[in-house]
C-alpha distance (Angstrom), angle and dihedral (degrees) to the residues before:
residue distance angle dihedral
X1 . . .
X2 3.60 . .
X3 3.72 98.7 .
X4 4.08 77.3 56.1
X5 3.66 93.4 53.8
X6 3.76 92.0 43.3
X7 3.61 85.6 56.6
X8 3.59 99.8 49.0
X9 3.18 88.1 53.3
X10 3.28 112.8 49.8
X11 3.86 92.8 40.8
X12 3.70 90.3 59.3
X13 3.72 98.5 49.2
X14 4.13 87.2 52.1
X15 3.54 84.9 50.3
X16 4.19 99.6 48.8
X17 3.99 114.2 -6.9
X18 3.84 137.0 -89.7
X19 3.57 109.3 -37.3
X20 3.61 159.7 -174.0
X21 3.88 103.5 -93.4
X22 3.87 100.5 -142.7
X23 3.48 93.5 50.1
X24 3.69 110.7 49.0
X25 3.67 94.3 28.7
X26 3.46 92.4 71.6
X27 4.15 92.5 35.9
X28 3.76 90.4 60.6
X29 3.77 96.9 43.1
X30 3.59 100.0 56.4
X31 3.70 93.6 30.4
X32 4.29 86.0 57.1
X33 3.80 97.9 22.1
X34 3.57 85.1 131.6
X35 3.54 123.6 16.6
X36 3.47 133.0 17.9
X37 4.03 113.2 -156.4
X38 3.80 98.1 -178.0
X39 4.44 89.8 44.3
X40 4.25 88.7 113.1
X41 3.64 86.6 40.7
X42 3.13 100.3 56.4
X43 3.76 100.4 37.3
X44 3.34 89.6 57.1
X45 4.06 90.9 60.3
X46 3.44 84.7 52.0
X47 3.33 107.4 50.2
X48 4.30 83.3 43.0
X49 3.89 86.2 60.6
X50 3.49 104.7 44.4
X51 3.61 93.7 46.3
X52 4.07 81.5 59.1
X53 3.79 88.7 56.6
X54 3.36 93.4 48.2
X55 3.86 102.7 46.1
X56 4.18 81.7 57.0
X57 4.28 86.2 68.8
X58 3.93 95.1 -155.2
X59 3.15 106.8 175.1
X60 3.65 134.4 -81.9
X61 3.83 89.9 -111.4
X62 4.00 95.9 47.1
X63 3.42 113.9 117.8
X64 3.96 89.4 -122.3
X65 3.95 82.9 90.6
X66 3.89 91.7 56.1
X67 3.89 111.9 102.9
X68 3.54 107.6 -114.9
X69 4.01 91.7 37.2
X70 3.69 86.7 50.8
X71 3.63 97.1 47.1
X72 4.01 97.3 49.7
X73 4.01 92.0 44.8
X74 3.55 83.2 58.5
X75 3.16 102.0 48.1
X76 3.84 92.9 49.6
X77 3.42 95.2 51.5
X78 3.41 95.9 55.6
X79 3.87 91.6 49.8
X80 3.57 95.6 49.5
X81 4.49 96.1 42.4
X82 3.90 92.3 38.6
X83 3.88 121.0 10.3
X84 3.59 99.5 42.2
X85 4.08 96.0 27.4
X86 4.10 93.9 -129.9
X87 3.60 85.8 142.6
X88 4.08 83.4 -137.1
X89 3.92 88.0 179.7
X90 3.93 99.4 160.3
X91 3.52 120.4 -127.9
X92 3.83 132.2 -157.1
């Protein structure tokens, strides 16, 4: 269930911004309750970005693997390659 929150939640900020969990939450849910148009989309941003994490191999111990560290890099990556068009694509 928490891989389902985690998610949720992450989706949702990549789709708006950081947020107040109550209230967006619920917002999204109705508002996608049952169909999502932008789902390949969006998984395809995601799997863009965390391919980028992964081609930096930290290591398994790094704190880049802890929730909350995970979840804003994430997030910021996303902002910078596809909401704000940076093009942020990280090199080795």
């Amino acid at each position: 269930m928490r891989d389902l929150g985690f998610s949720l939640l992450t989706s949702i900020t990549l789709l708006s911004s950081y947020f107040n969990l109550e209230t967006e939450f619920e917002t999204f849910l109705e508002k996608y309750n049952d169909e999502f148009p932008d789902s390949e989309k969006l998984k395809t941003e995601i799997e863009f970005i965390l391919n980028q994490i992964e081609s930096l191999d930290f290591d398994e111990k790094s704190r880049v693997y802890k929730k909350n560290d995970l979840f804003t890099l994430i997030i910021e990556l996303h902002r910078g390659q596809f909401k704000e068009s940076k093009n942020t694509i990280i090199k080795n």
